[in-house]
N, CA, C and O of each residue as an XYZ file, in Angstrom:
772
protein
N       9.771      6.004     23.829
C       9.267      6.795     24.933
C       8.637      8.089     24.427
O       7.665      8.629     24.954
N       9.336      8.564     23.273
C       8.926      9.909     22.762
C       7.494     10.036     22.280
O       6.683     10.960     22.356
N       7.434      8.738     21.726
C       6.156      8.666     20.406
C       4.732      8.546     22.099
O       3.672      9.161     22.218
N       5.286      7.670     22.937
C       4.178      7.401     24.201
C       3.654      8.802     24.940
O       2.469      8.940     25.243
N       4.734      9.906     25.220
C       4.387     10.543     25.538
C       4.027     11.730     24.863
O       3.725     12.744     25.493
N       4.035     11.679     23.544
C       3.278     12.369     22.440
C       2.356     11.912     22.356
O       1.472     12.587     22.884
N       2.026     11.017     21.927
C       0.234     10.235     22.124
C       0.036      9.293     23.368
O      -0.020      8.072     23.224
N      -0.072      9.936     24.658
C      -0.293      8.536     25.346
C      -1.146      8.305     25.969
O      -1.116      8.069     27.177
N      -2.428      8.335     25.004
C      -3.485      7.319     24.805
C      -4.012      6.540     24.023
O      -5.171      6.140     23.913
N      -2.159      6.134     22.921
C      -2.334      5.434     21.929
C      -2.029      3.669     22.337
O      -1.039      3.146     21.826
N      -2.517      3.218     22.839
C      -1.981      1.852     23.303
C      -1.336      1.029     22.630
O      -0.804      0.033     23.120
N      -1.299      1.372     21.300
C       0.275      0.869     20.407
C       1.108      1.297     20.933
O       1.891      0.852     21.772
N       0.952      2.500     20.312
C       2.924      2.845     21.380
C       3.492      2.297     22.506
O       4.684      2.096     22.739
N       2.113      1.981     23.470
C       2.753      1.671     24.804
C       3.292      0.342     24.583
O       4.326     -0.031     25.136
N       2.710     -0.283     23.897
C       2.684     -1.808     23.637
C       4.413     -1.924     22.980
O       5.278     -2.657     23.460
N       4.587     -1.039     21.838
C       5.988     -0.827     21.718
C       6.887     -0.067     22.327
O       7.987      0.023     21.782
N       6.765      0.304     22.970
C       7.350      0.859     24.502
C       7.813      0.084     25.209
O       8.996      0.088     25.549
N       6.524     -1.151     25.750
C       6.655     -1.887     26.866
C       7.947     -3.147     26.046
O       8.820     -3.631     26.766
N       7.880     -3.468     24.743
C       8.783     -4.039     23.909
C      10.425     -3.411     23.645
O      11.508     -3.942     23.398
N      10.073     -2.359     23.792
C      11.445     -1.608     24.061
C      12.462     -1.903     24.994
O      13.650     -2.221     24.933
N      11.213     -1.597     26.314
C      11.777     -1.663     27.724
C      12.377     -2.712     27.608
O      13.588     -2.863     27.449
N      11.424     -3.631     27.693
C      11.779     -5.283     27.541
C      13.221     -5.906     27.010
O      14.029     -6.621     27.603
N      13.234     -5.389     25.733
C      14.584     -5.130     25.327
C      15.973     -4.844     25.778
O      17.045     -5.427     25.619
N      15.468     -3.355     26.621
C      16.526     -3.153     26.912
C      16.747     -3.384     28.614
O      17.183     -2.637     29.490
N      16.249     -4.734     28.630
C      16.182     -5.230     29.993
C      15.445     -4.385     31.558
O      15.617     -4.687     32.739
N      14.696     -3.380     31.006
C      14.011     -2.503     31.409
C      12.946     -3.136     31.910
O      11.975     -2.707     31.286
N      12.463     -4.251     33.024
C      11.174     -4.813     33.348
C      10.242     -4.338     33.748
O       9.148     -4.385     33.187
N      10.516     -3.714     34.934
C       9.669     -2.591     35.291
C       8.690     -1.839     34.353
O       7.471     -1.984     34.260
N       9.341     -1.178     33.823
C       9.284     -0.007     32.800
C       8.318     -1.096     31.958
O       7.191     -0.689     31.678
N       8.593     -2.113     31.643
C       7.839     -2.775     30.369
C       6.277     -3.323     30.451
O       5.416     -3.384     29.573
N       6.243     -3.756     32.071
C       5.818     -3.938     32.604
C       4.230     -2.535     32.889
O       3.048     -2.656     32.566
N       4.894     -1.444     33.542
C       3.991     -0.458     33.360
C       3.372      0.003     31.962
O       2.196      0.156     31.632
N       4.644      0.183     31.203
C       3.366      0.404     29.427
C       2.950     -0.183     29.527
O       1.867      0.380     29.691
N       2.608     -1.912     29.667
C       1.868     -2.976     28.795
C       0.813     -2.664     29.906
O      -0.059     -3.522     29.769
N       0.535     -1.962     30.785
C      -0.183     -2.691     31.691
C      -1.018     -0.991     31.318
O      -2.099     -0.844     31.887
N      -0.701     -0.210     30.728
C      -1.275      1.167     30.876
C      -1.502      1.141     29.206
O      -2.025      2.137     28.706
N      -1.234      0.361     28.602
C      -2.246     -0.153     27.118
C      -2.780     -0.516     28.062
O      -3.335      0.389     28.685
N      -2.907     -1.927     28.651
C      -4.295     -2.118     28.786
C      -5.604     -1.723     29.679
O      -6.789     -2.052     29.728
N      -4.653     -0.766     30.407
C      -5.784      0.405     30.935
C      -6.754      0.808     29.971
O      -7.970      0.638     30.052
N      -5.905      1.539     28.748
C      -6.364      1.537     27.379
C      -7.919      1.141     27.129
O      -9.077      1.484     27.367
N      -6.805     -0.196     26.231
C      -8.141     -1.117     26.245
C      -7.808     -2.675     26.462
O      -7.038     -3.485     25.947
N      -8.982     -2.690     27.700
C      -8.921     -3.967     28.359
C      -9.385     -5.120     27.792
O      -9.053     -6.269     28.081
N     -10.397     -4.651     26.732
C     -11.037     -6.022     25.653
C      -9.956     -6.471     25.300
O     -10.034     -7.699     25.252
N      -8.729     -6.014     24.955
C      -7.750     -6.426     23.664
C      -7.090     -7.573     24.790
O      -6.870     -7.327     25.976
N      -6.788     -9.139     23.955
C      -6.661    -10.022     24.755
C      -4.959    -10.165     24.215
O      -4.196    -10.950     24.777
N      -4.677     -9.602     23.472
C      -3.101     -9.633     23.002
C      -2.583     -8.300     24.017
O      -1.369     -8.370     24.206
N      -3.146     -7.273     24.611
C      -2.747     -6.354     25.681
C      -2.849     -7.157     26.889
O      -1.766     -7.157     27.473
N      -3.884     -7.956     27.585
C      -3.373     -8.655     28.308
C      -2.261     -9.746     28.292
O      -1.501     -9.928     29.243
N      -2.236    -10.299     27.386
C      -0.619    -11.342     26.876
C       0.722    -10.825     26.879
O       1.814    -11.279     27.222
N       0.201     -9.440     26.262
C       1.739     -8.958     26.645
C       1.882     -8.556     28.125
O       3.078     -8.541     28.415
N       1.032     -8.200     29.246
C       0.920     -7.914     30.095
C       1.938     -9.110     30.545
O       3.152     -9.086     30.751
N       1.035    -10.105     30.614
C       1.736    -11.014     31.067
C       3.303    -11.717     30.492
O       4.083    -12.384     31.172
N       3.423    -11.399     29.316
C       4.782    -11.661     28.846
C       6.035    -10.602     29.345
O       7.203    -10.990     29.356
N       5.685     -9.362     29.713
C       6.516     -8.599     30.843
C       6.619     -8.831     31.928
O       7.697     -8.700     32.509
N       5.415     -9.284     32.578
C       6.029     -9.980     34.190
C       6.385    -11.102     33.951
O       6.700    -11.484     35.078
N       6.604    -12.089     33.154
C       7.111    -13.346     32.714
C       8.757    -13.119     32.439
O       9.579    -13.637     33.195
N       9.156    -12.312     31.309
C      10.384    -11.742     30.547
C      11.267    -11.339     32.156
O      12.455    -11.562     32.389
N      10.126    -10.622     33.202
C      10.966     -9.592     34.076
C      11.423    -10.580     35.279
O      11.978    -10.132     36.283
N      11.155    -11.916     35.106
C      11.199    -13.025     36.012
C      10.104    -12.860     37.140
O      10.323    -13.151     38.316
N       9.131    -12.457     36.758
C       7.860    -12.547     37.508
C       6.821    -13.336     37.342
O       5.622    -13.063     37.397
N       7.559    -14.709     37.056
C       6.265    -15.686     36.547
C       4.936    -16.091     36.983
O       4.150    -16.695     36.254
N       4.671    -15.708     38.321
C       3.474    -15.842     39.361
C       2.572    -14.885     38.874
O       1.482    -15.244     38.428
N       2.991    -13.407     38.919
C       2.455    -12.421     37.853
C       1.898    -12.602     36.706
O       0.722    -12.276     36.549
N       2.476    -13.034     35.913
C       2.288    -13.590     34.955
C       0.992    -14.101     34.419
O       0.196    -13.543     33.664
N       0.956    -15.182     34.926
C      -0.444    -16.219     35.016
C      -1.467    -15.982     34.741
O      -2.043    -16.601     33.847
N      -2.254    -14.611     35.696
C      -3.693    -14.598     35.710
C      -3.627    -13.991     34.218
O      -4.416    -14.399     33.366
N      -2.497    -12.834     33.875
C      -2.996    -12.024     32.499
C      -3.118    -12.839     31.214
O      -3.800    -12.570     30.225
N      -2.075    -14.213     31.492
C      -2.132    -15.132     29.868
C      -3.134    -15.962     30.469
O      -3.125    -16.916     29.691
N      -4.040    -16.239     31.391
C      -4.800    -16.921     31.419
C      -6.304    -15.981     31.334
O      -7.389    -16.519     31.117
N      -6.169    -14.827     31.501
C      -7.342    -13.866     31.161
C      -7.188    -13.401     29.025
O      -8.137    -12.967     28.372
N      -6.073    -13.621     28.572
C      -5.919    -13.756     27.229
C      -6.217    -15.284     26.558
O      -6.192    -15.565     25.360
N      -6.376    -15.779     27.185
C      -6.805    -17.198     26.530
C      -8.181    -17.352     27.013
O      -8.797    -18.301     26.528
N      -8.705    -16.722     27.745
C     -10.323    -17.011     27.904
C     -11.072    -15.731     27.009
O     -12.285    -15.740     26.798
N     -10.111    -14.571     26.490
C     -11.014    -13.850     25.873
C     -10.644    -14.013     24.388
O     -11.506    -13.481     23.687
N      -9.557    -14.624     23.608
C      -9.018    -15.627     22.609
C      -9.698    -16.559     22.259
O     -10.457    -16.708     21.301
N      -9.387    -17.228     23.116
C      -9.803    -18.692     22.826
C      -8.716    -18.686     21.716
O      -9.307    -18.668     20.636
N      -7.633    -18.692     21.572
C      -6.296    -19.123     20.552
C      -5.645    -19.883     20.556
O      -5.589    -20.147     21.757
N      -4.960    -20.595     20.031
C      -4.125    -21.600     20.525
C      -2.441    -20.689     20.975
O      -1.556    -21.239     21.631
N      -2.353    -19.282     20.443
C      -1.137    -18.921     20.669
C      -1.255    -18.460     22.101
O      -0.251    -18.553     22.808
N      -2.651    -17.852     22.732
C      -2.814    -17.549     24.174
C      -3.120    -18.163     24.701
O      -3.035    -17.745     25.855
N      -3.705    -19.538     24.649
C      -3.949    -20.158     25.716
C      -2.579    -21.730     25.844
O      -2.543    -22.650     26.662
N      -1.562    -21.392     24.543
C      -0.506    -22.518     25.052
C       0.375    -21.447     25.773
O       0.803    -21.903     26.834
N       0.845    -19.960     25.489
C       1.083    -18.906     26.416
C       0.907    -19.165     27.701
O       1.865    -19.302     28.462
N      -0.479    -19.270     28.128
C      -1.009    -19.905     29.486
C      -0.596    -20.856     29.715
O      -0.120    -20.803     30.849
N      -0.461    -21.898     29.235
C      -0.108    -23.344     29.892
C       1.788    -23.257     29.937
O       2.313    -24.027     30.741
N       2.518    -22.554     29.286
C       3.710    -22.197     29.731
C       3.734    -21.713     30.781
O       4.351    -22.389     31.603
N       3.029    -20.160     31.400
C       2.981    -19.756     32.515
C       2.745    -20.876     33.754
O       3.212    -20.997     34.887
N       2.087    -21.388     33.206
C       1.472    -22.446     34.560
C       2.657    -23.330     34.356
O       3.398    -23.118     35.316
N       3.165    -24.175     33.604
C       3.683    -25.059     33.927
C       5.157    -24.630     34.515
O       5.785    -25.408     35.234
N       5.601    -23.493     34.200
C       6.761    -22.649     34.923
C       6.483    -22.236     36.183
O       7.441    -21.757     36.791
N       5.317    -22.290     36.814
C       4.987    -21.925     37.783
C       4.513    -23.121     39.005
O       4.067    -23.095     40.152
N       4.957    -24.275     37.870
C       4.992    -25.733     38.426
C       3.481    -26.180     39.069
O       3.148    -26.863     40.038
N       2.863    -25.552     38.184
C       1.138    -25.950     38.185
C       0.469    -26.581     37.300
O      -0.450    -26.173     36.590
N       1.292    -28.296     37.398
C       1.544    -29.560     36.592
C       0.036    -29.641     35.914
O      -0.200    -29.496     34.715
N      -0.833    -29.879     36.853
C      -2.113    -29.997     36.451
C      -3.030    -29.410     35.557
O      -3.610    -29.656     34.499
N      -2.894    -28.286     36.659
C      -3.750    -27.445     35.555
C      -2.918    -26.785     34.299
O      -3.583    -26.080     33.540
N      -1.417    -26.966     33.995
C      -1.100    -26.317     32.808
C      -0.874    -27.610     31.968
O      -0.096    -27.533     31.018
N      -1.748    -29.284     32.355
C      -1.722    -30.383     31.385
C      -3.185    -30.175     30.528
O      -3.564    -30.531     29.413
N      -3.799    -29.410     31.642
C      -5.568    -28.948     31.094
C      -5.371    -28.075     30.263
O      -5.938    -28.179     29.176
N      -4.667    -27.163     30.480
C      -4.616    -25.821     29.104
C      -3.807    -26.002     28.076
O      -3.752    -25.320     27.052
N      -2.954    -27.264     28.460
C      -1.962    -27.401     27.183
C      -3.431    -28.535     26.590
O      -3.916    -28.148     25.527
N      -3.727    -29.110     26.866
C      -4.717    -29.852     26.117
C      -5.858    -29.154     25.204
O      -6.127    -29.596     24.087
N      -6.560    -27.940     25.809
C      -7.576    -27.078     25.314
C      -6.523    -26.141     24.135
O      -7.268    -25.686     23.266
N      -5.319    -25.816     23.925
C      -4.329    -25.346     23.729
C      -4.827    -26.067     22.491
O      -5.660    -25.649     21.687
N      -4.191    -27.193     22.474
C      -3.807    -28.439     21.639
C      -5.461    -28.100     20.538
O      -5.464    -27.594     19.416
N      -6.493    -28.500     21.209
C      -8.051    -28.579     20.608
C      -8.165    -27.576     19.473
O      -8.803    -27.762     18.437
N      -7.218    -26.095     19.909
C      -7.555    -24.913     19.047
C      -6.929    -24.776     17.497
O      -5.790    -25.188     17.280
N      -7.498    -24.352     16.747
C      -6.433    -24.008     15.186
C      -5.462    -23.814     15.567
O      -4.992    -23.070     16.427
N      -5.009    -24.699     14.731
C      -3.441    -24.707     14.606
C      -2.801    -22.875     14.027
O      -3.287    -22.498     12.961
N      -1.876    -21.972     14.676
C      -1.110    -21.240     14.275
C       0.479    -21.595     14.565
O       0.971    -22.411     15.344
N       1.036    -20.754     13.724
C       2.089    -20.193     13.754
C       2.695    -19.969     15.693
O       3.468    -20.637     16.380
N       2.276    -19.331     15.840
C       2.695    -18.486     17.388
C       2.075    -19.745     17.993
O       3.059    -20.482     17.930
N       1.177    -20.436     18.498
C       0.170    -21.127     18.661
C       1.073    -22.789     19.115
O       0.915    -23.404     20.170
N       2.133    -23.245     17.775
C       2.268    -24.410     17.639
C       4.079    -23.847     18.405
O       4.780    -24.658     19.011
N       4.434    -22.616     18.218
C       5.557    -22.336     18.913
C       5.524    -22.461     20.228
O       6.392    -22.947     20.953
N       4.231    -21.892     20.592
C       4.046    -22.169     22.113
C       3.885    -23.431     22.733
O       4.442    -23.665     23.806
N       3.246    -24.186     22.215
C       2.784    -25.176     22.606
C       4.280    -26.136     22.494
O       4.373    -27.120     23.229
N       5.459    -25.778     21.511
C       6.635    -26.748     21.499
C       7.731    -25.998     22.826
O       8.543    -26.719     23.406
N       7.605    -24.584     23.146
C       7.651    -24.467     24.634
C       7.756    -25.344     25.792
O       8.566    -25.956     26.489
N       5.883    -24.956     25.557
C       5.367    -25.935     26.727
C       5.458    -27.695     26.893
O       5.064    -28.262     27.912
N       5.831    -28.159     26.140
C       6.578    -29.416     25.574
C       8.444    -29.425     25.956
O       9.162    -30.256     26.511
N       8.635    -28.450     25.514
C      10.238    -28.498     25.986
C      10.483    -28.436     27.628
O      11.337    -28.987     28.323
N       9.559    -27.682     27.915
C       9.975    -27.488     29.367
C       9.368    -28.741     30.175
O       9.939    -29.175     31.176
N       8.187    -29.289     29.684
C       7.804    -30.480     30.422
C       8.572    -31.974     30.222
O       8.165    -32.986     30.792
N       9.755    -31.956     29.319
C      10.857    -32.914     29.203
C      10.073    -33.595     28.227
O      10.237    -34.814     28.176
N       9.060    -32.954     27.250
C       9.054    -34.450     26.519
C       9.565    -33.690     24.475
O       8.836    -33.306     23.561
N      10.925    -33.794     24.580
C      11.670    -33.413     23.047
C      10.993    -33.393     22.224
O      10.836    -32.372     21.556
N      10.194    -34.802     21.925
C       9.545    -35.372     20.779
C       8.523    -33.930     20.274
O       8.637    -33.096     19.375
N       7.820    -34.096     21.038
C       6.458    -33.437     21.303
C       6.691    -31.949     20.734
O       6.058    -31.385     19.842
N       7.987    -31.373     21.642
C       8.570    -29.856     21.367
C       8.816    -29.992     20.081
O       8.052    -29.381     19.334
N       9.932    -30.816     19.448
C      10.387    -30.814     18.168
C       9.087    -30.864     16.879
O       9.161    -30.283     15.797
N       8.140    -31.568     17.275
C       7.146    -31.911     16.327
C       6.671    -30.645     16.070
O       6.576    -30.122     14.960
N       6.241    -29.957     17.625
C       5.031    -28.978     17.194
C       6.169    -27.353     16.795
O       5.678    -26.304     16.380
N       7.545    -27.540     17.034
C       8.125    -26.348     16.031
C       8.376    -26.641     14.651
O       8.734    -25.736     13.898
N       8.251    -27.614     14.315
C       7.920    -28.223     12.790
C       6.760    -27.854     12.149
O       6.595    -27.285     11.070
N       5.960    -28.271     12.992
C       4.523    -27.260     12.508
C       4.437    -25.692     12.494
O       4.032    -24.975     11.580
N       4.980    -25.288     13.892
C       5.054    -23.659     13.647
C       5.783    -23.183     12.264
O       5.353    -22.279     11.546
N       6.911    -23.917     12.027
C       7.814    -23.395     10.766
C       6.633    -23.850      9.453
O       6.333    -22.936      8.685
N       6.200    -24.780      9.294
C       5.061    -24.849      8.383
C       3.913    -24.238      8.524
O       3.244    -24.249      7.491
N       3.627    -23.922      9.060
C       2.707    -22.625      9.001
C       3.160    -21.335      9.382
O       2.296    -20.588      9.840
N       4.172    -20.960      9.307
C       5.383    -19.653      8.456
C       5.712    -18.966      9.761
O       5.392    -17.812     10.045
N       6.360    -19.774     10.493
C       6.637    -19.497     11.743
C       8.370    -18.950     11.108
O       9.087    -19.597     10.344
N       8.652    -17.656     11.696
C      10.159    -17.052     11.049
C      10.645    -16.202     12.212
O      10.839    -15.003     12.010
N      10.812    -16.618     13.159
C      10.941    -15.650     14.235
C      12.602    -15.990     15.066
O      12.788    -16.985     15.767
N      13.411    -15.179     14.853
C      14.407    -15.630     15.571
C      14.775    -15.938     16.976
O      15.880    -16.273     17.403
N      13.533    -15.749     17.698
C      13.667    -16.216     19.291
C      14.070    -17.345     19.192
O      14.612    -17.600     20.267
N      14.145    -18.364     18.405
C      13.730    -19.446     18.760
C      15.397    -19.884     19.194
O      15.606    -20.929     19.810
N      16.348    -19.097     18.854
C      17.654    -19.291     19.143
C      18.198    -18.778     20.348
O      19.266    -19.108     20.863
N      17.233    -17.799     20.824
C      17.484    -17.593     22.090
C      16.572    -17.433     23.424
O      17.019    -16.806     24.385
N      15.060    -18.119     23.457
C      14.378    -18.507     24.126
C      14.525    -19.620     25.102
O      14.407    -20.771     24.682
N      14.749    -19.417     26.253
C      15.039    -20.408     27.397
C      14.420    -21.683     27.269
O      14.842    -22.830     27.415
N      12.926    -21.033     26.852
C      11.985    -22.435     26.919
C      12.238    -23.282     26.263
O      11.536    -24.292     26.238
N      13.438    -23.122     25.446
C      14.099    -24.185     24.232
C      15.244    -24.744     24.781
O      15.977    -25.485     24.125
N      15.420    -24.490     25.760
C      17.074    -24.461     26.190
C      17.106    -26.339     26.436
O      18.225    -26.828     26.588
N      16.291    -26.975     26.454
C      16.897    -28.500     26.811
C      16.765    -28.898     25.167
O      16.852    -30.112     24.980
N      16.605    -28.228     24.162
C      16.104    -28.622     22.716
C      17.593    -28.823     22.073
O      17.895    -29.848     21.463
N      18.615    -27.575     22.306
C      19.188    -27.116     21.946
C      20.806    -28.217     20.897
O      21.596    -27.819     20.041
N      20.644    -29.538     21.531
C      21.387    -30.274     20.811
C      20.937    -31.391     20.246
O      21.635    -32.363     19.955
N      19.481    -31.251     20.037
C      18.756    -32.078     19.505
C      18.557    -31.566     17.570
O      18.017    -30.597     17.036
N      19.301    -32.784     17.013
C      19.237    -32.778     15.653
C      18.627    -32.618     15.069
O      19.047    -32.142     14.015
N      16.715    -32.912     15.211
C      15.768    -32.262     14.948
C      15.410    -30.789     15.314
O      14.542    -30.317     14.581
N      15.976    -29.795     16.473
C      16.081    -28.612     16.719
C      17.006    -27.897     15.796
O      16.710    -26.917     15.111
N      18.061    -28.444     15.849
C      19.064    -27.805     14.290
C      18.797    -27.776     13.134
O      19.267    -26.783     12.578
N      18.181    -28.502     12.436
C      17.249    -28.745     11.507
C      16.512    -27.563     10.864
O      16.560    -26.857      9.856
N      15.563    -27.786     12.379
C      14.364    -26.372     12.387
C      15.058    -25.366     12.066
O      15.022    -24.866     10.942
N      15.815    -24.923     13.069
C      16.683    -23.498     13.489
C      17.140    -23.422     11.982
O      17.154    -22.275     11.534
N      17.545    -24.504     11.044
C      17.949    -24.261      9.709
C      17.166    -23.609      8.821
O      17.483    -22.651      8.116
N      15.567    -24.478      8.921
C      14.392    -23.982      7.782
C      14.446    -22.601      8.248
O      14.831    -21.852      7.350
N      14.159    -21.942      9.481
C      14.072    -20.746      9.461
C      15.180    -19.711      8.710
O      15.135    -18.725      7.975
N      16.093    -20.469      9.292
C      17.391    -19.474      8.800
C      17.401    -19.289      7.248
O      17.625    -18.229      6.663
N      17.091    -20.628      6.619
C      17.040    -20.424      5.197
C      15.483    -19.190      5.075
O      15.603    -18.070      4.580
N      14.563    -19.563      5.460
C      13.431    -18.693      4.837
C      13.243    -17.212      5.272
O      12.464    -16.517      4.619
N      14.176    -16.473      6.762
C      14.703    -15.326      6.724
C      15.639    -15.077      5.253
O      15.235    -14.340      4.354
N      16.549    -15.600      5.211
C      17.212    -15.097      4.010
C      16.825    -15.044      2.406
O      17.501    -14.508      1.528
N      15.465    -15.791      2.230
C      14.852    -15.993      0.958
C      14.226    -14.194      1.432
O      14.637    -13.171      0.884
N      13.215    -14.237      2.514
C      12.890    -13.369      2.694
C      13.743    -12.207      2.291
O      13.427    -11.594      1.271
N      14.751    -11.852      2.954
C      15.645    -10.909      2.480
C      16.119    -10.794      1.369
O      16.288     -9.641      0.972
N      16.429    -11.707      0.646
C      16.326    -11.751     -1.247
C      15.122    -10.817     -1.879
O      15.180     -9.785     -2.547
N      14.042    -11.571     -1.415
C      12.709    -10.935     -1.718
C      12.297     -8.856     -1.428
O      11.693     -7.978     -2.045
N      12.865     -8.941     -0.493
C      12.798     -7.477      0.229
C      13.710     -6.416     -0.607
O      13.528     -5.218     -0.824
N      14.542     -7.117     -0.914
C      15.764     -6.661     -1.533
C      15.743     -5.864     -3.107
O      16.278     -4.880     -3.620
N      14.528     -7.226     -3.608
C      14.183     -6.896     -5.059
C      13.409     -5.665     -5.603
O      12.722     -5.069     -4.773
N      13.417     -5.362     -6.428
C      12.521     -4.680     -7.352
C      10.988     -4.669     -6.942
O      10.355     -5.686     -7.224
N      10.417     -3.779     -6.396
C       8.983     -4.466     -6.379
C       8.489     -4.200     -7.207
O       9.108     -3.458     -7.970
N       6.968     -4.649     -7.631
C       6.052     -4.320     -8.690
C       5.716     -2.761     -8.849
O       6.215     -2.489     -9.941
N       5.329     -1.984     -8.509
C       5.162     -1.111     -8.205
C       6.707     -0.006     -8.593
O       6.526      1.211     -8.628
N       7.575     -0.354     -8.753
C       8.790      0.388     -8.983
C       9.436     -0.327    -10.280
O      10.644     -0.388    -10.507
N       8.506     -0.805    -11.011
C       8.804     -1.219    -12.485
C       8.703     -0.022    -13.329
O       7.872      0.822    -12.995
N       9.368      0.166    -14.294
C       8.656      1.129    -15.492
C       7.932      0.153    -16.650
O       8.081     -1.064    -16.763
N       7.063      1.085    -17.521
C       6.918      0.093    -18.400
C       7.837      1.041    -20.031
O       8.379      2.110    -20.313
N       7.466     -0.296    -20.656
C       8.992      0.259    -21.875
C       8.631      1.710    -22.622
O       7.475      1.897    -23.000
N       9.210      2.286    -22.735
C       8.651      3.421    -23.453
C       8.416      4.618    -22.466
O       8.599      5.715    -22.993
N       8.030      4.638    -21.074
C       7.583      5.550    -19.986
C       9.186      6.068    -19.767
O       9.451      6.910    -18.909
C-alpha cells in the first residue's frame, strides 16, 4: 500500500497491491488496484487479466469475463485466451468457452498457457485432457505452487497422474533452491585475489 501511494501512477505497484489484497483475501481492494493500473495503462493486456483474475479470485466470475476476454483479443496468447475460456466455462458458457478453448489450443504452447488450458479441462470433466496439458506446462518450466491449491484442479486431485505432476514440480522447486543457495559466479574469487 505504501510503495502505491508513494508512486501512484506506477501501475506495477498497483498490480502488486491488487496481489496483495488478493492475498490477503482483500477482493475489493484487489479489485480496485488492478483496475486503477489499468486506468494506467489500458494497452497492457496482462492489466486487463489481472483485472479479471480479481473479480474471478473475489467470486465475481460474471465480472470477470469481458476483462480475460478483452486480454486475449489484445494477446492473442494461449495463457489469456485459455484464462478466457476458464472464465466462460465457469460462467457455464459451454459454447462459447469450447470456441476459446479451441483458439486457446491453436496458440504457442506456454508455460501459463498449457496450465490454463489443463484448468479449463479439469473443470469441463475431461481428466485426461487436464492431466496431459499440466504435463506440458511442467515441461515447458511450469513451477508454480498453485497448482496445489487451485480449485480448478480440485476434481484432479486423486488422480495418479496429478500426483506425479505435483511431484516434478516439487522436485524442480527444490533443485531450484539448491541452485539459489549456491555460490554464484560473480561471488567467486580468483586464486591469488
Amino acid at each position: 500500500e505504501e510503495a502505491a501511494s508513494l508512486e501512484p501512477s506506477n501501475a506495477g505497484n498497483l498490480v502488486v497491491q491488487s496481489k496483495a489484497f488478493e492475498a490477503a483475501q482483500r477482493g475489493d481492494e484487489a479489485i480496485t488496484s488492478s483496475r486503477m493500473a489499468l486506468a494506467l495503462e489500458p494497452h497492457r493486456w496482462r492489466h486487463q487479466q489481472r483485472v479479471g483474475l480479481a473479480f474471478a479470485r473475489a467470486g465475481r466470475l460474471g465480472e470477470a469475463v469481458p476483462f480475460m476476454q478483452r486480454a486475449c483479443e489484445i494477446s492473442a496468447t494461449q495463457e489469456a485466451c485459455a484464462n478466457y475460456s476458464v472464465s466462460l466455462i465457469g460462467t457455464q458458457r459451454v459454447e462459447e468457452s469450447r470456441a476459446a478453448v479451441d483458439y486457446a489450443e491453436s496458440l504457442g504452447a506456454t508455460a501459463w498457457g498449457a496450465y490454463n488450458l489443463a484448468c479449463f479441462w479439469a473443470l469441463s470433466g475431461e481428466a485426461a485432457a487436464a492431466i496431459d496439458r499440466l504435463g506440458r506446462a511442467v515441461d515447458l518450466g511450469y513451477t508454480d505452487a498453485l497448482i496445489k491449491t487451485d480449485t480448478d484442479l480440485d476434481s484432479l486431485r486423486n488422480d495418479v497422474g496429478f500426483q506425479a505432476i505435483v511431484a516434478r514440480i516439487d522436485e524442480r522447486v527444490t533443485e531450484r533452491r539448491q541452485i539459489s543457495d549456491s555460490v554464484f559466479p560473480w561471488q567467486y574469487s580468483s586464486p591469488g585475489a
